[in-house]
Structures are given as structure tokens and as C-alpha cells.
TITIRO-475214 format. One record per residue: residue number from 1; residue in three letters; z, y, x of N, C-alpha, C in turn. Coordinates in nm, 4 decimals. Layout:
# residues N
PT; pos; code; n_c3; n_c2; n_c1; ca_c3; ca_c2; ca_c1; c_c3; c_c2; c_c1
PT; NUM; ala; Z; Y; X; Z; Y; X; Z; Y; X
...
***
This chain:
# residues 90
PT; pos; code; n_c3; n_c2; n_c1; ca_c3; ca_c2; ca_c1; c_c3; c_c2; c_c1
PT; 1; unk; 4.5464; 12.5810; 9.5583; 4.4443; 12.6300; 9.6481; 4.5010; 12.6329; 9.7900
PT; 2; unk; 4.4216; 12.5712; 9.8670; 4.4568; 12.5891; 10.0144; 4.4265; 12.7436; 10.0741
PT; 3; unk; 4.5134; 12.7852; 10.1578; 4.4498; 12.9333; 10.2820; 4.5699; 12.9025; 10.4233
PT; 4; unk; 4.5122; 12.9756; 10.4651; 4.5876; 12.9570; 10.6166; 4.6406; 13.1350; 10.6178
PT; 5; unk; 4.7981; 13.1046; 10.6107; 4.8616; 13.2414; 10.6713; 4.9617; 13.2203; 10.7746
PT; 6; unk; 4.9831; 13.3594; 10.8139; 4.9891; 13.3795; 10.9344; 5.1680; 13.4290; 10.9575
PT; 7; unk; 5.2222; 13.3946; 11.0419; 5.4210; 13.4611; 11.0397; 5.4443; 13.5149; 11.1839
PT; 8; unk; 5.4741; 13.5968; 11.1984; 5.5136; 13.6844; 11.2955; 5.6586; 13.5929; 11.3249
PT; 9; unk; 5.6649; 13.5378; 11.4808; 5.7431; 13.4606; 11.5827; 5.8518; 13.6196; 11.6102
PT; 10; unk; 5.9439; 13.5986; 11.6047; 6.0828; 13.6654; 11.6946; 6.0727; 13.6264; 11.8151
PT; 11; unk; 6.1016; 13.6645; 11.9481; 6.0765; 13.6190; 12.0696; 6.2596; 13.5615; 12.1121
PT; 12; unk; 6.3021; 13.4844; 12.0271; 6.4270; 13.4419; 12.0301; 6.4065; 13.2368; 12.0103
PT; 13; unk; 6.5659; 13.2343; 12.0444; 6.5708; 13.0993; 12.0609; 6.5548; 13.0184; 11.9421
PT; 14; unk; 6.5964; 13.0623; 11.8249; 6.5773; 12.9750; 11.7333; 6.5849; 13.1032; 11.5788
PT; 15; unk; 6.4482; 13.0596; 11.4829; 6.4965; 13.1340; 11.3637; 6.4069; 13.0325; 11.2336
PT; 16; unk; 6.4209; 13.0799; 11.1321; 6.3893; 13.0377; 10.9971; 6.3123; 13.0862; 10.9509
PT; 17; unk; 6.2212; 13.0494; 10.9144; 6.0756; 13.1243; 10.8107; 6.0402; 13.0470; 10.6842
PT; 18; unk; 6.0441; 13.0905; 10.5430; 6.0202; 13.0485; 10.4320; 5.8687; 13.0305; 10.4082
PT; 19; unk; 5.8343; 12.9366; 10.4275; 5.7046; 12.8722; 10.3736; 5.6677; 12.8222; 10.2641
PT; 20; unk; 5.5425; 12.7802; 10.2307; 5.5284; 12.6958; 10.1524; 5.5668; 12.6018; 10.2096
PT; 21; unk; 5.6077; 12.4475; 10.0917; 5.6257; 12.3250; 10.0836; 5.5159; 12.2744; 10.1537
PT; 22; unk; 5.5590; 12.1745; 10.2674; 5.4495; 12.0804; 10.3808; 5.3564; 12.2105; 10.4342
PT; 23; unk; 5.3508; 12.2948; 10.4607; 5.2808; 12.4051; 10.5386; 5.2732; 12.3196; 10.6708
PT; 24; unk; 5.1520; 12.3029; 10.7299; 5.0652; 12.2357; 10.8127; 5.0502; 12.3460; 10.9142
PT; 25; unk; 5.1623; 12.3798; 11.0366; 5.1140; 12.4337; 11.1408; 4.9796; 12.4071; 11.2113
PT; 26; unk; 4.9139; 12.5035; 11.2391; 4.7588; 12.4677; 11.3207; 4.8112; 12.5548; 11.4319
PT; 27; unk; 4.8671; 12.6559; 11.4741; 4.8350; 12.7063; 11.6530; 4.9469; 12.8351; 11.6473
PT; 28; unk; 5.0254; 12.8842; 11.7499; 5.0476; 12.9943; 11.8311; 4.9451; 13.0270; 11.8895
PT; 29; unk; 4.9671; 13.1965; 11.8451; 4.8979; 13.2650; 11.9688; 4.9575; 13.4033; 11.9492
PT; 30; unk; 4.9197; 13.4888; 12.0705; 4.9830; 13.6259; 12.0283; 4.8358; 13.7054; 11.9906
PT; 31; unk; 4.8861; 13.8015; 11.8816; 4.8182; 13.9133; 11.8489; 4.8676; 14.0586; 11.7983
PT; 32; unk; 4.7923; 14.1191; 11.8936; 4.8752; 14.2943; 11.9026; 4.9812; 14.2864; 11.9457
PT; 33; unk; 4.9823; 14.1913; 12.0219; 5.1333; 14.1956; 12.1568; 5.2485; 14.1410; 12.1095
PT; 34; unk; 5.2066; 14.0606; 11.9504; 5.3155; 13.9773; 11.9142; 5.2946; 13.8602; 11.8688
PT; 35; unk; 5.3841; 13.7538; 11.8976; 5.4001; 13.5995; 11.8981; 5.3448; 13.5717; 11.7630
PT; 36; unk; 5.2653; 13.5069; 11.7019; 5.2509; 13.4658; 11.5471; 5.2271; 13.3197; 11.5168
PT; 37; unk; 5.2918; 13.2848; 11.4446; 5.1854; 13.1184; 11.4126; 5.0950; 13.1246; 11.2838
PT; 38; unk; 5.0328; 13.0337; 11.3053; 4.9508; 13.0449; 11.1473; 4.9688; 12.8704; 11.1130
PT; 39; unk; 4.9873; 12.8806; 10.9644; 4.9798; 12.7636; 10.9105; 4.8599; 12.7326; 10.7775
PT; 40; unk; 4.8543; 12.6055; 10.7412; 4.7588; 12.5569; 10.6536; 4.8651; 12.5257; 10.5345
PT; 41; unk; 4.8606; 12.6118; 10.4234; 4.9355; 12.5849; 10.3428; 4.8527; 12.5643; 10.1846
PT; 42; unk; 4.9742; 12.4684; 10.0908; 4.8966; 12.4947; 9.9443; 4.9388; 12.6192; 9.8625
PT; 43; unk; 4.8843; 12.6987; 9.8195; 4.9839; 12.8508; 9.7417; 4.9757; 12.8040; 9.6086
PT; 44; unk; 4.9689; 12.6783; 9.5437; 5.0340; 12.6508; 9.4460; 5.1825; 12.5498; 9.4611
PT; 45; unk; 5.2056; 12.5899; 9.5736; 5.3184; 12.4883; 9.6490; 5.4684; 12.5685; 9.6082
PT; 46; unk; 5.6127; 12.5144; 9.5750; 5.6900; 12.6361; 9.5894; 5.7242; 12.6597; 9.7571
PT; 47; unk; 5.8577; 12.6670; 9.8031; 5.8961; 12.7271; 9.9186; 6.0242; 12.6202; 9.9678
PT; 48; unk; 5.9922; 12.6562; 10.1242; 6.1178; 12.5641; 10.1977; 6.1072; 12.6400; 10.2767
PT; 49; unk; 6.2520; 12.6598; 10.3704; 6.2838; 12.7052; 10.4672; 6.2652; 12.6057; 10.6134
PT; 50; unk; 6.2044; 12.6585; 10.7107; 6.1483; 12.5581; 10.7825; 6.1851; 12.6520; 10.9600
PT; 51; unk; 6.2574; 12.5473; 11.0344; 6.3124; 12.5917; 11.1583; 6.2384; 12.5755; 11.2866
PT; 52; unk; 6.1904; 12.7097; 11.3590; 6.1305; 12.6910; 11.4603; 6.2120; 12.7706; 11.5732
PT; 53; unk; 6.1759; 12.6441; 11.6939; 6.2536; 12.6683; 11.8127; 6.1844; 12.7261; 11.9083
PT; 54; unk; 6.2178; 12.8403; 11.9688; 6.1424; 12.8791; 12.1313; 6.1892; 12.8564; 12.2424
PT; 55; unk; 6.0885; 12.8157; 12.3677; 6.1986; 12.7992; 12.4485; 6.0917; 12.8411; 12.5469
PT; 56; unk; 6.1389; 12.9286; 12.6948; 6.1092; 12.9763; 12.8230; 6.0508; 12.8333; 12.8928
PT; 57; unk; 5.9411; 12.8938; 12.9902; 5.9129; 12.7476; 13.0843; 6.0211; 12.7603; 13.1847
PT; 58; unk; 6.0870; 12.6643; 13.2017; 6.1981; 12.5730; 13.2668; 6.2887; 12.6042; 13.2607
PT; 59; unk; 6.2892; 12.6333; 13.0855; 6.4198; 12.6602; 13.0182; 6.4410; 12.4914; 12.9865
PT; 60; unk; 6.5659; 12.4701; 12.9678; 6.5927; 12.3438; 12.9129; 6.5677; 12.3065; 12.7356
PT; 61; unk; 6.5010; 12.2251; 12.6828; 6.4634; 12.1702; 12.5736; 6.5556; 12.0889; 12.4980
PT; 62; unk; 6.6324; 12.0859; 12.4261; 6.7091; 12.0291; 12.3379; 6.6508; 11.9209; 12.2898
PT; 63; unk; 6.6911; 11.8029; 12.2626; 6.6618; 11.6931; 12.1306; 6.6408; 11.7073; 12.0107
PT; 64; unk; 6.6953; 11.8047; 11.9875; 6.6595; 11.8540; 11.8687; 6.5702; 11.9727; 11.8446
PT; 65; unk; 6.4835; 12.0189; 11.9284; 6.3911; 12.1124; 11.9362; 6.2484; 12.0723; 11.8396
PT; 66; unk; 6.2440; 11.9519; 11.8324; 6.1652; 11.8823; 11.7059; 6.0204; 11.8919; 11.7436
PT; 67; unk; 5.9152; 11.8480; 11.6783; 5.7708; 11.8699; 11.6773; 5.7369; 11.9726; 11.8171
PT; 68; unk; 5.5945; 11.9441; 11.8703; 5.5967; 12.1071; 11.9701; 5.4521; 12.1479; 11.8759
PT; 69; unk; 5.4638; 12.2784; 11.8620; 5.3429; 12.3436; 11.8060; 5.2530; 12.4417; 11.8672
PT; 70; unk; 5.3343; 12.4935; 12.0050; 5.2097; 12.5481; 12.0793; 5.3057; 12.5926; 12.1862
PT; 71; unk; 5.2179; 12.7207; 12.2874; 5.2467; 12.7880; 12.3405; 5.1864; 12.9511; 12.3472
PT; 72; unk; 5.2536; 13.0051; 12.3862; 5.2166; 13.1727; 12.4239; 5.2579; 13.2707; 12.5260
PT; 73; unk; 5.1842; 13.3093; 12.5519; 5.2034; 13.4129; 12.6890; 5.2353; 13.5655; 12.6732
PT; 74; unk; 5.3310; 13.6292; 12.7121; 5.3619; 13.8139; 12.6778; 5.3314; 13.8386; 12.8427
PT; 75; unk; 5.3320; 13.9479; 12.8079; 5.3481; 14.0612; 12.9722; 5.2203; 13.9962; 13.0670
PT; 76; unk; 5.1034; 13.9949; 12.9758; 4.9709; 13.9393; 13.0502; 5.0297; 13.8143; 13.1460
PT; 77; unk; 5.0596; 13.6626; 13.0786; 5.1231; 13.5775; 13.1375; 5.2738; 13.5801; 13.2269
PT; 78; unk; 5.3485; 13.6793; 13.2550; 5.4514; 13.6977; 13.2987; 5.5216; 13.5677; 13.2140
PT; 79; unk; 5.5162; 13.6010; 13.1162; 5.6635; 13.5180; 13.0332; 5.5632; 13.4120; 12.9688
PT; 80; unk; 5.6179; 13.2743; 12.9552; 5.5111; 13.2028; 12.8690; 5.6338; 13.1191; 12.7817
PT; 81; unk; 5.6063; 13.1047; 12.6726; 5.7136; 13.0271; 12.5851; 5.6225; 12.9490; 12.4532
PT; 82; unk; 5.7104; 12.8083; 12.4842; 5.6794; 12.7013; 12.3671; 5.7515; 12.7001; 12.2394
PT; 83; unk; 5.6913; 12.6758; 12.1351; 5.7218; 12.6580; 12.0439; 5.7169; 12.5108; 11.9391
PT; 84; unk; 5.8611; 12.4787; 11.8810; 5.8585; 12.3437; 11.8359; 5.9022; 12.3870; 11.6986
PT; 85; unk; 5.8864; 12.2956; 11.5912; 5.9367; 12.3298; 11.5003; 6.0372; 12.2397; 11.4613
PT; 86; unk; 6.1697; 12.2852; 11.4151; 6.2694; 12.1699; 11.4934; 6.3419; 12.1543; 11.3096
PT; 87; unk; 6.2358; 12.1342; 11.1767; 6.2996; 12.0645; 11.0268; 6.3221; 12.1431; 10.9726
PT; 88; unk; 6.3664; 12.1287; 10.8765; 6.3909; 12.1953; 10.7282; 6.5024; 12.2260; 10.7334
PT; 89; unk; 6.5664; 12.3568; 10.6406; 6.6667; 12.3654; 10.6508; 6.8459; 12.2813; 10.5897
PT; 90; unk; 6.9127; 12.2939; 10.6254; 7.0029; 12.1806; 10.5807; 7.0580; 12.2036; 10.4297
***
């Protein structure tokens, strides 16, 4: 069965979130003042660990920062930061 859930973003440079298998990012956005993504996943799927990168505007971007999957704004646009999802874990 398909549903779309939702993972609370760390406002850090790089962390790991256990998903389902092929979980289909659809969007960042913040809600209740915190970073979240939501994905399109199967929940008869098992689990992979899957690496997403943040980065500040005119922060420098790595090569390996991978896919970009959105952006989001804190401190009523003060701070705005992208998000990539930069593979699976090793």
C-alpha cells in the first residue's frame, strides 16, 4: 500500500533517516517551526537508510550533496536552506 509520511529535518549539515525502500521524496517545507520532508512511500516495502544533505544559501555545495529536494525558510525567511539527498547508506 502506498501513503505519504512525513520526517522531521535536523537543521544540520548532513544526517540519516530510515525509510522505506525507493521512498519517493515529494517536498520540504517547515511546519510548527520545524524543517520536515515528506515522502511517497510503499509500507509493504522493508527499510534503507537514506542520506540527506543541508546546506545555507551561499554556503558552498559539495559534489556529493546528490539529488536537490527542496528548500525552506526559519526565522520568517532570515535563514533559508536547501536540501539534497546525497544516497544510501554505505
Amino acid at each position: 500500500m502506498k501513503s505519504v509520511y512525513k520526517y522531521e529535518l535536523d537543521v544540520i549539515d548532513e544526517q540519516w533517516i530510515d525509510m522505506p525502500i525507493d521512498a519517493e521524496p515529494l517536498c520540504v517545507q517547515v511546519q510548527k517551526g520545524c524543517p520536515c520532508i515528506w515522502v511517497l512511500v510503499n509500507t509493504n516495502d522493508g527499510f534503507e537508510r537514506r542520506r540527506f544533505v543541508t546546506h545555507g544559501t551561499g554556503h558552498r555545495v559539495l559534489d556529493t550533496a546528490g539529488a536537490y529536494i527542496g528548500t525552506y525558510q526559519l526565522d520568517g525567511g532570515e535563514l533559508v536552506f536547501h536540501v539534497f539527498e546525497g544516497g544510501l547508506a554505505p
